[in-house]
C-alpha positions in Angstrom: 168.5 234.8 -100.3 170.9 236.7 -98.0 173.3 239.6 -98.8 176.3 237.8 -97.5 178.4 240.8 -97.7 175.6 242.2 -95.0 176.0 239.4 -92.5 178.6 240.3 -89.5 179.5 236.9 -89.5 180.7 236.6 -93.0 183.0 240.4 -92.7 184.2 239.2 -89.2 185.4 235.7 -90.8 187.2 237.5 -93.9 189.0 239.5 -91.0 189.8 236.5 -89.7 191.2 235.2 -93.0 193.6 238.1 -93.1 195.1 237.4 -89.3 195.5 234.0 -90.2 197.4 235.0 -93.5 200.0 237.3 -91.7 200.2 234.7 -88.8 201.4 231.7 -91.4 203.7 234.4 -93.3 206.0 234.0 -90.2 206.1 230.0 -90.7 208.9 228.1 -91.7 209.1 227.3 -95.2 209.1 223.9 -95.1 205.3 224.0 -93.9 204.1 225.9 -96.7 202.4 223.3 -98.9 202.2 221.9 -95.2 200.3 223.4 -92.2 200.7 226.8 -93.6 198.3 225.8 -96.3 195.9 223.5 -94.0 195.3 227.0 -91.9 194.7 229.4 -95.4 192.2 226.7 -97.1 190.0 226.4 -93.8 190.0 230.0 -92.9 189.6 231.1 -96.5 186.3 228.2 -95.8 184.9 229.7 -93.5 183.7 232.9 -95.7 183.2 231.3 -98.7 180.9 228.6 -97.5 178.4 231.5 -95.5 178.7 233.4 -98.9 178.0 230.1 -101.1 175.3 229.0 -98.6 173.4 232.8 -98.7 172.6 232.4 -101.8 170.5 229.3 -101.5 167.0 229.0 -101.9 165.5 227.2 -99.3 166.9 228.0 -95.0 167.8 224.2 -95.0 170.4 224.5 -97.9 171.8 227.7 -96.2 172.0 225.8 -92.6 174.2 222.9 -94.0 176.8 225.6 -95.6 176.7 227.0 -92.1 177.6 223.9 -90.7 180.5 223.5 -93.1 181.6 227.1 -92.4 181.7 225.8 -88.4 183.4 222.5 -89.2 186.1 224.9 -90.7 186.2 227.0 -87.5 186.8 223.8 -85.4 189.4 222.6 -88.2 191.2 226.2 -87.6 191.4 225.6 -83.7 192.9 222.2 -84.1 195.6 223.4 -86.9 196.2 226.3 -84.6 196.9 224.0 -81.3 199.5 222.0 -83.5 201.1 225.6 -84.8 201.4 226.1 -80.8 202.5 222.9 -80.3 205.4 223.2 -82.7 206.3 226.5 -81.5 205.0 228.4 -84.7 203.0 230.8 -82.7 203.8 231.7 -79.3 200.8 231.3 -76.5 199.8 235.3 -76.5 199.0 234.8 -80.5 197.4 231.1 -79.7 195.5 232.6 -77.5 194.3 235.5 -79.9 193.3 233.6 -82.3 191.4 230.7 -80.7 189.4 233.7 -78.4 188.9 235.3 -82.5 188.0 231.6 -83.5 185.5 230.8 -80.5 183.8 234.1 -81.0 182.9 233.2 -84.2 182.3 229.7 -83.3 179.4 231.4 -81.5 178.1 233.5 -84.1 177.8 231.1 -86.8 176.2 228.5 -84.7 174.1 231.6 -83.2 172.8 232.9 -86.6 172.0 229.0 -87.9 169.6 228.3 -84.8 167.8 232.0 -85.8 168.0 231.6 -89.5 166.4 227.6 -88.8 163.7 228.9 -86.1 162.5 232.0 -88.2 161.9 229.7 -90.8 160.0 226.8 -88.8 156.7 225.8 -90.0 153.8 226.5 -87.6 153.0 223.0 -85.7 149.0 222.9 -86.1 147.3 221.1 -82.8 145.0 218.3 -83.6 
């Protein structure tokens, strides 16, 4: 079992939450049960499923929340594209975000692959 509220990748997601929160307050308000809420429920995801997953007993259970967290990430970018699309957030903030987004794209997908190989059993030559 991890200390979730230890893992980078879990504090740099809730930061995320919070720039995604003050980017949607400046929607219109006919998207708020609309893309407004799409973007909240994936980015609020994203820490929830790497602090639901850390507490998991076996490294497979824990990888699978990981993966969940990253499908949220990828969920995020394409929410974001359509809030650029529609003029919601202008290119400079687009672009903010997604480079945010892709960084933690990274480290998720980065800390799965060490969290799986750490936890490989020894293959035994016959």
């Amino acid at each position: 079992m991890h200390n979730f509220k230890k893992l980078v990748i879990w504090t740099k997601s809730v930061e995320f939450v919070t720039e995604i929160y003050k980017t949607t307050s400046t929607f219109p308000e006919n998207e708020r049960f609309g893309l407004v809420s799409q973007l909240q429920r994936a980015a609020v995801s994203v820490p929830t499923n790497i602090a639901e997953g850390s507490a998991k007993s076996s490294t497979k259970d824990f990888a699978r929340f990981l993966e969940i967290s990253l499908g949220s990430t990828f969920e995020l970018e394409t929410e974001l594209f359509v809030s650029l699309n529609l003029s919601y957030v202008n290119l400079e903030q687009y672009n903010q975000l997604i480079n945010k987004l892709t960084e933690l794209q990274k480290m998720i997908l980065g800390f799965k692959e060490k969290l799986q190989s750490e936890n490989q059993e020894p293959r035994i030559k016959t």
